[in-house]
Structures are given as C-alpha cells and as structure tokens.
N, C-alpha and C positions, 0 to 999 in steps of 0.2 A: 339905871336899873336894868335887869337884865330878867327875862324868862325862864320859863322851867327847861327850855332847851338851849340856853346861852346866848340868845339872841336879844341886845338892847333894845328896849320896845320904849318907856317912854322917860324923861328927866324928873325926877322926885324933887319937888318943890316942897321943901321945910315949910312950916306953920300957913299955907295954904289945904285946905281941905281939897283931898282927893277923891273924887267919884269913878267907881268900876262899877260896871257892867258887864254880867256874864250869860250866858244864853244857855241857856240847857234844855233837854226834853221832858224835864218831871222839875216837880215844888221839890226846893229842901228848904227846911223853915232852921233856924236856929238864931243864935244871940248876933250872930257876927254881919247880919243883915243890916240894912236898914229898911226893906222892904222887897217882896219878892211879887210881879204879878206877872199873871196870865195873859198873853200876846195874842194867842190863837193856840189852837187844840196843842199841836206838835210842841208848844216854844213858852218858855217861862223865862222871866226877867228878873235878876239875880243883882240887887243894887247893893254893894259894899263900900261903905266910907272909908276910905284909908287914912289912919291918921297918924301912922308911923311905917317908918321902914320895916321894924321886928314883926309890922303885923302882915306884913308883904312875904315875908321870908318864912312864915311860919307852913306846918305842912298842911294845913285846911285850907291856907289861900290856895295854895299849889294844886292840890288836890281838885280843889275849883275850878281855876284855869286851864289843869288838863282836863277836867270831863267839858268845857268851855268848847276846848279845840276839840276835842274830841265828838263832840256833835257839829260842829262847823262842816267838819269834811265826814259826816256820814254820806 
C-alpha cells in the first residue's frame, strides 16, 4: 500500500481487520468512523476500520491522512 505521496507505508493484510488512526486538531464525526475522541484541547483521535482496499483509495480517506500530516508537522 502506498500513501497520498507515493510512499509504501504499510502491507494490506486481506480479511484481517485494519485499524487507523489519525490525529487532527478538530472532531469530524461522520459514518466512516468508528469513533472519534478528544486527547487534550489541540488533538482529536480519528479511529477508522479498514476493511477493504477501495476504502483505502477512496478520496475522504485521503483527504484524512493529508489533514493527518498536515497537522503532524504544524
């Protein structure tokens, strides 16, 4: 599997259940969750089951993991 920037990040394991975590500095609540909480004031925790590669690929994960990195390196 490979990132929003080309880089291999981690091996996709068929019919094992995938967990991500994303960090961000605000709640987005929506379906694709499995639950979102509050770490401290700045930092919200963003848990997504993955359970296919299409849903890896799709543009809200994307979109995810750039505002992810995109607060990483504020």
């Amino acid at each position: 599997m490979h990132n929003a920037w080309g880089k291999q990040t981690i091996a996709w394991r068929p019919f094992i259940r995938n967990n991500i975590t994303v960090c961000l500095d605000r709640e987005v609540n929506g379906p694709h969750f499995h639950y979102v909480k509050q770490t401290s004031p700045p930092r919200w925790n963003h848990h997504v089951v993955v359970k296919s590669l299409d849903q890896i690929e799709s543009p809200w994960f994307k979109d995810l993991v750039k505002a992810g990195y995109d607060f990483a390196n504020k």
